[in-house]
C-alpha positions in Angstrom: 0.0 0.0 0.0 1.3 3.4 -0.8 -0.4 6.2 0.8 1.6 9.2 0.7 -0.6 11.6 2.9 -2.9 9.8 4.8 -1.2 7.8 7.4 -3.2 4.8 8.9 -1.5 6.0 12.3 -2.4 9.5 12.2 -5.0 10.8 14.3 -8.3 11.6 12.5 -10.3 14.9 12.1 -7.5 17.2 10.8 -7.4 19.2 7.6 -5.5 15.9 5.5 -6.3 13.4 7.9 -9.8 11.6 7.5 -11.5 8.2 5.8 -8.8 7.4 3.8 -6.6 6.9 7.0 -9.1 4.6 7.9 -9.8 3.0 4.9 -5.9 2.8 4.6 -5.9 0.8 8.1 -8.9 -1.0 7.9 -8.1 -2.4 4.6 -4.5 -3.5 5.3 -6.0 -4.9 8.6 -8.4 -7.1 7.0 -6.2 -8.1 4.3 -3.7 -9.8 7.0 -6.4 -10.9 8.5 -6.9 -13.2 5.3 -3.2 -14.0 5.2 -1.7 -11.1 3.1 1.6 -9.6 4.2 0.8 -6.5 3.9 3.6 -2.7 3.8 2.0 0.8 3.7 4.3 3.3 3.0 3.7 7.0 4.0 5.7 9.8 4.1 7.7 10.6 7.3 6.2 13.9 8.7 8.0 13.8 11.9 11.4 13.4 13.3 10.7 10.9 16.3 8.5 8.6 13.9 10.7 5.4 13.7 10.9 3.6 10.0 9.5 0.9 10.5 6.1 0.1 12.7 5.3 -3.6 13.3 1.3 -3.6 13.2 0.8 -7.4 13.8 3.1 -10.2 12.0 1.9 -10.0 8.9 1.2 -5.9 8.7 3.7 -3.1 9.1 3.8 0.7 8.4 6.8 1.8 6.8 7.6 5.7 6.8 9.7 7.1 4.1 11.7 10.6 3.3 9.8 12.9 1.2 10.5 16.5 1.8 10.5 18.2 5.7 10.1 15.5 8.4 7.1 17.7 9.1 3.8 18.5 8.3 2.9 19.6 4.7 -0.6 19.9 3.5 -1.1 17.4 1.0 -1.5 19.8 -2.0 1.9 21.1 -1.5 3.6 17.7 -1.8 4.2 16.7 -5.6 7.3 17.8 -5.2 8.2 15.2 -2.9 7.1 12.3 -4.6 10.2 11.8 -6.9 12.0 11.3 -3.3 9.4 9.1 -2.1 9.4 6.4 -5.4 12.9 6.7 -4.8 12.6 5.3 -0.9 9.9 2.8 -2.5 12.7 1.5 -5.0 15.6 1.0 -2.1 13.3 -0.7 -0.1 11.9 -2.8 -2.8 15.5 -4.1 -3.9 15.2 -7.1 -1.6 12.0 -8.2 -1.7 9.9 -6.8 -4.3 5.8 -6.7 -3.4 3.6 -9.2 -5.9 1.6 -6.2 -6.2 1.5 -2.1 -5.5 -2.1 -0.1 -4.1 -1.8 3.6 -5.0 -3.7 5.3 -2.6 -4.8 8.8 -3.7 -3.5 9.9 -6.8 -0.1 11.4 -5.9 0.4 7.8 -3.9 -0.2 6.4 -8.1 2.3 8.3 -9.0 5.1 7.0 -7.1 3.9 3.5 -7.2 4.2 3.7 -10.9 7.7 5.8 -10.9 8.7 2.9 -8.1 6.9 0.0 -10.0 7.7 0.6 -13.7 10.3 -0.8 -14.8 10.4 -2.2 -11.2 13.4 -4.0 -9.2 15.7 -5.9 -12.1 13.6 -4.8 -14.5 10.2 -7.0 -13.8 7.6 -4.5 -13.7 5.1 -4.6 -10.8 1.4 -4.7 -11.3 -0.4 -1.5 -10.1 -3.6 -0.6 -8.9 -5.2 2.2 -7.7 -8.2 3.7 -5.2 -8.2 7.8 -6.0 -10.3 8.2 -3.0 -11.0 11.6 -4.1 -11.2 12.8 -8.2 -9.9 15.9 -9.2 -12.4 16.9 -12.0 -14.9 16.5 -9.0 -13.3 18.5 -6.4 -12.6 21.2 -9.7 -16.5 21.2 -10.1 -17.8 22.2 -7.0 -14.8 24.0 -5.3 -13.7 26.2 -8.8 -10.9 28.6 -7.9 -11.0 28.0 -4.4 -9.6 23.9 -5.5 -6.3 23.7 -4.0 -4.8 21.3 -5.7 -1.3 21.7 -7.7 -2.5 22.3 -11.7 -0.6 19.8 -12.9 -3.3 17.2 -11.5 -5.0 17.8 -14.1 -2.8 15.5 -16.6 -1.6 13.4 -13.9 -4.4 12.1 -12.2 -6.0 10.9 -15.7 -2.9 9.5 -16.8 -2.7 7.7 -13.5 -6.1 5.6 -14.1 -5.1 5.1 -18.0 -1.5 3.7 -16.9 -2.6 1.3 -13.7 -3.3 -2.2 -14.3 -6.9 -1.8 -12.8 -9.2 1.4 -10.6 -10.8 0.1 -8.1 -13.6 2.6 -7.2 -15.4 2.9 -4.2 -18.6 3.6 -5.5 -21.1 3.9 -8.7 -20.6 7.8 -9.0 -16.8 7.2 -9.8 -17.4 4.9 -11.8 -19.1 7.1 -14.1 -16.3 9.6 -13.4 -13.7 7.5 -14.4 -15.0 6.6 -17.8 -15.2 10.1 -18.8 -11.2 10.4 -18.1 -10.7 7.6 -20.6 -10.3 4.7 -18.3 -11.9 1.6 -20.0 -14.9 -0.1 -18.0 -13.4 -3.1 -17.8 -10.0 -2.3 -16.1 -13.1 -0.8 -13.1 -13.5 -3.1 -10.0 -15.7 -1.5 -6.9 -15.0 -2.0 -3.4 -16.5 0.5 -1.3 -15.7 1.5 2.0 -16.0 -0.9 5.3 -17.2 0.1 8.9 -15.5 -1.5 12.0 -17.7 -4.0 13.2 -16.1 -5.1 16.2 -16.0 -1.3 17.5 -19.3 0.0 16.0 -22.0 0.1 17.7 -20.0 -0.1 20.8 -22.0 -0.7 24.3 -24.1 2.4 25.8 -24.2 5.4 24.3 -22.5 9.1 25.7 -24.2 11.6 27.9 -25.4 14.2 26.4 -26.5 17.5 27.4 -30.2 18.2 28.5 -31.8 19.2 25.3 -34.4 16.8 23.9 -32.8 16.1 20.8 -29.1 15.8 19.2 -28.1 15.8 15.9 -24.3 14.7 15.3 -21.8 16.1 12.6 -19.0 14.1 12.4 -15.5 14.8 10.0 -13.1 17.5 9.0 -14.0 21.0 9.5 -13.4 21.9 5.8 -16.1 23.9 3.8 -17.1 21.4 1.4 -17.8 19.0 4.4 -21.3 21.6 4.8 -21.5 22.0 8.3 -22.6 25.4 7.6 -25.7 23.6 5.7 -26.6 21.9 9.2 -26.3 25.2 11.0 -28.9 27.1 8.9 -30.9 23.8 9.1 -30.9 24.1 12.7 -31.7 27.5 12.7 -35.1 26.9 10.5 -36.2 24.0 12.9 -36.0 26.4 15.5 -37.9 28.5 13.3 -40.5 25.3 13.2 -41.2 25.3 17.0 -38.4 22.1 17.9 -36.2 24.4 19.9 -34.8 22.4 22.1 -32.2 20.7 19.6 -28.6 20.2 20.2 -25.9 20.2 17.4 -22.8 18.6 17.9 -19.9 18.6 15.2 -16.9 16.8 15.9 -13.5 17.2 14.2 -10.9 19.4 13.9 -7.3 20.0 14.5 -7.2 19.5 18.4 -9.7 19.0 21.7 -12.6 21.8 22.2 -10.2 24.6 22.8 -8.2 24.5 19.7 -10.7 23.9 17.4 -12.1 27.0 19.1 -9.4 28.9 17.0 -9.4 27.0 14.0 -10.5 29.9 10.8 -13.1 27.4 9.8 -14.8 26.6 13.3 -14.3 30.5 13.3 -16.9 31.1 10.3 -18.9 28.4 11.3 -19.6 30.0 15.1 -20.4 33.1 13.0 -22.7 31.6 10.9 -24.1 30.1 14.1 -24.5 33.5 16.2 -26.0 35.3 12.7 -28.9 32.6 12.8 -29.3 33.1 16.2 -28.4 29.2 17.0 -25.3 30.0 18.7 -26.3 28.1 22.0 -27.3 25.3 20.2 -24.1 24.1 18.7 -21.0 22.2 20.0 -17.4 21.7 18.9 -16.3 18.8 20.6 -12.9 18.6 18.4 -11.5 15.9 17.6 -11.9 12.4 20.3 -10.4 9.1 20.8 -11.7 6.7 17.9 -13.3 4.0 21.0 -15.1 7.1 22.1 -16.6 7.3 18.8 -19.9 4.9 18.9 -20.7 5.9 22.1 -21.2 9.4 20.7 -22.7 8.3 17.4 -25.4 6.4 20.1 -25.8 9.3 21.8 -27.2 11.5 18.6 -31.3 11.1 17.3 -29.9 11.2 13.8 -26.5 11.5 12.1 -26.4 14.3 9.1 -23.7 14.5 6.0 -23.8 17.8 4.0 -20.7 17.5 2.1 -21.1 19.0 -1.3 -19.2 16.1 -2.8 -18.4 13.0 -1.4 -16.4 10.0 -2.5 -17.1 7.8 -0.1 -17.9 8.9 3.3 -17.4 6.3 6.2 -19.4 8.6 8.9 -23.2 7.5 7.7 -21.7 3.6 8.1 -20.7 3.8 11.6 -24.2 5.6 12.4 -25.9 2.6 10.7 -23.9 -0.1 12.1 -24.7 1.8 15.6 -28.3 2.2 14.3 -28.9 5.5 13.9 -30.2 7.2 11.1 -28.9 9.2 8.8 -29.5 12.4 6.7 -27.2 12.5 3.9 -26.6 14.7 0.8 -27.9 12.8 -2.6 -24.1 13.0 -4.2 -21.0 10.6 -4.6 -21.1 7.2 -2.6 -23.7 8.4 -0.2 -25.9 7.6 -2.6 -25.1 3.9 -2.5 -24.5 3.4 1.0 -27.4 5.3 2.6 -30.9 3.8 1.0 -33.4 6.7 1.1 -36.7 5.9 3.0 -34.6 3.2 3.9 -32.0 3.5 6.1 -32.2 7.3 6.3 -33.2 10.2 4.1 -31.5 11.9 1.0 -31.6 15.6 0.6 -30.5 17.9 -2.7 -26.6 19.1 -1.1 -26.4 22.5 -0.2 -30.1 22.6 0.8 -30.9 24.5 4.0 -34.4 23.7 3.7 -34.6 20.2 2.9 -31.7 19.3 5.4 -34.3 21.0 8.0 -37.2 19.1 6.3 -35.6 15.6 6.9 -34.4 16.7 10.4 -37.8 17.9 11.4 -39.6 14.5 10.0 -37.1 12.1 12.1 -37.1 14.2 15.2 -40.8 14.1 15.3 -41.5 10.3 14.5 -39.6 8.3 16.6 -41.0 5.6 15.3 -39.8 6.3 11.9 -36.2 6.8 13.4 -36.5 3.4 15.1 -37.3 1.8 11.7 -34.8 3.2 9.5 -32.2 3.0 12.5 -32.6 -1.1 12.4 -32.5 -1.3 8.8 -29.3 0.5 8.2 -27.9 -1.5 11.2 -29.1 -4.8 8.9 -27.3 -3.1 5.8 -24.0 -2.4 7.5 -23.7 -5.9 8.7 -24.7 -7.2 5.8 -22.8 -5.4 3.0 -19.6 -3.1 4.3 -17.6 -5.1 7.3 -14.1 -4.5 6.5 -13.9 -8.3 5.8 -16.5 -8.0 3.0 -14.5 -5.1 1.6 -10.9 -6.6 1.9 -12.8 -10.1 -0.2 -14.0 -7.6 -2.4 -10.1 -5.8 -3.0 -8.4 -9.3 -3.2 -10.9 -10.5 -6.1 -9.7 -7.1 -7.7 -6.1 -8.2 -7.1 -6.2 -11.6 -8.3 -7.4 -10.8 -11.3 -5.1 -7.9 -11.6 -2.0 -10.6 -11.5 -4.3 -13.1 -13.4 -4.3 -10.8 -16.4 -0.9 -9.5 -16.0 0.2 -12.9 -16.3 -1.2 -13.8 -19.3 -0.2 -10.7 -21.3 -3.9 -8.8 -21.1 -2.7 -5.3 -22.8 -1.9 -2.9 -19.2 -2.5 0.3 -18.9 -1.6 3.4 -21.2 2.2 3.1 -21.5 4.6 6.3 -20.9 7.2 7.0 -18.6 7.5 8.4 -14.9 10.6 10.8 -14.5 11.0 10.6 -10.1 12.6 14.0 -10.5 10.7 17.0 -9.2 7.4 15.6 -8.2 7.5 12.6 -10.5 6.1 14.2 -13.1 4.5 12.4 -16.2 
């Protein structure tokens, strides 16, 4: 596994540091699980980290040199990534992998650069999850898209030069095809929810109000938190007063987050709709203190304007709960609407309030969907599911590889200054 960015040690609820740490982690956990040994590799952002982190006997975390031993937002590191295919290659010399997971497109990058020729010459297949697409993030976020401009060549040639995409959902699916990636190099596996953790055992207190609603993920504008404020705002409006937001994430406990510029605009937005009492930043917590929260909230709600994935609305249904989620990107397959929760147009004030208002009121119908998203989560996304899921995606990978199936769009990686295509 290569996963330049997201470590699956980092701690979660930061600007860079989200689901695909815990897809990273959860994947890589399973997979040994099912006898894979399995490396990630991610990029040193620390002095004291050591280079080598023994997960289990058959999983280990390797960080590699790539830039500062500090932290870099991710859109600032292409420059590093010639360094880190380089690190991939040394460490590579011995004991080549049977097969390379790019994780993010920068992480396909320098599995390529590392893989292609590959140690003495033997190329190594490639596959990749890009967790997040760039003509997506270009669509809704326009000028205010951080990322460097040259992803906009080398994300596509990415998907046209790996052996196979595996997508996380139908939405990128579509995506993909329209950069030129042929269906049939397209396997899904979606994202998985911790079983054992989720739901947990009794859930949180929780403040005297008669209702919660939970926000839970980075505090960055397109995760719509701002949505759920003015929602909250309008059911006030509708006579439920007594109704408690809490958002959790950030950089930090409660205090810090307190100064974070985006927590900032979001308090203001808050106070402006007159809601300011109503709302919580709990920053970020310890992961086993997570499904005690999520049991602790009358519905969970996901606003993002985009979405790949989103594992949030998967813990709340393995812990029951229902969910209001935005109608884009893989919330569309995971949460069923009328189902296991209700689907609302993103960016919608109004209908976020509409659902909210409807569940808080019927507790019936928040019982209902509650137990049939539970039923769906066991069912369809334990990380054992998605890790069967990944390995039928590898073995075909090598099956095809082996027998000469015509790869991926050939070219050549220069590891020099970003490894640029």
């Amino acid at each position: 596994m290569v996963s330049e960015h997201a470590s699956p040690l980092a701690a979660l609820g930061g600007v860079d540091a989200g689901g695909q740490n815990v897809h990273v982690a959860a994947l890589s956990e399973a997979l040994a699980r099912r006898g894979h040994l399995v490396t990630v590799y991610t990029r040193r952002d620390a002095d004291d980290l050591p280079r080598r982190v023994r997960i289990n006997p058959r999983l280990e975390v390797v960080h590699l040199p790539a830039g500062p031993a500090a932290p870099v937002p991710k859109d600032e590191l292409l420059p590093f990534m010639g360094e880190l295919a380089e690190g991939l290659q040394r460490d590579w010399e011995h004991r080549p992998p049977d097969l390379v997971h790019g994780h993010f497109w920068m992480s396909g990058l320098v599995a390529l650069a590392a893989a292609r020729p590959g140690p003495a010459g033997v190329p190594i297949p490639v596959v990749q999850t890009f967790h997040a697409l760039g003509t997506v993030k270009r669509r809704h976020q326009g000028t205010a898209d951080t990322s460097p401009f040259e992803r906009r060549w080398l994300e596509p040639t990415v998907g046209r030069r790996a052996d196979r995409i595996i997508a996380t959902c139908s939405d990128e699916v579509v995506e993909l095809k329209a950069m030129g990636i042929p269906a049939e190099r397209i396997s899904i596996a979606p994202c998985g929810v911790d079983l054992d953790l989720f739901p947990g055992s009794a859930p949180a207190d929780r403040c005297d109000r008669t209702h919660r609603i939970l926000s839970v993920g980075r505090l960055v504008p397109r995760k719509g938190v701002d949505v759920i404020i003015r929602a909250l705002s309008l059911i006030r409006a509708a006579g439920l007063r007594d109704v408690e937001l809490l958002v959790v994430g950030g950089d930090g406990d409660a205090t810090a987050t307190e100064a974070d510029s985006e927590v900032r605009r979001l308090l203001a937005i808050a106070a402006e709709q007159g809601v300011r009492q109503q709302v919580t930043f709990r920053g970020q917590v310890p992961r086993q203190a997570m499904p005690g929260i999520v049991r602790s909230a009358d519905a969970v709600v996901c606003t993002p304007w985009y979405e790949p994935f989103g594992i949030v609305p998967l813990e709340a249904m393995a812990c029951g709960i229902p969910v209001v989620a935005a109608a884009v990107g893989g919330l569309k397959d995971s949460v069923v609407d009328q189902v296991t929760g209700l689907h609302v147009p993103p960016r919608d004030p109004h209908a976020t309030a509409g659902a909210l208002i409807r569940l808080l009121s019927e507790q019936g119908l928040r019982q209902d969907l509650g137990r049939a998203g539970q039923q769906r989560a066991r069912a369809l996304y334990s990380w054992d599911r998605v890790a069967a899921e990944t390995e039928a995606a590898y073995l075909q990978t090598l099956t095809e590889v082996s027998a000469g199936t015509p790869r991926g769009v050939p070219g050549r990686l220069h590891p020099v200054e970003g490894a640029a295509l």
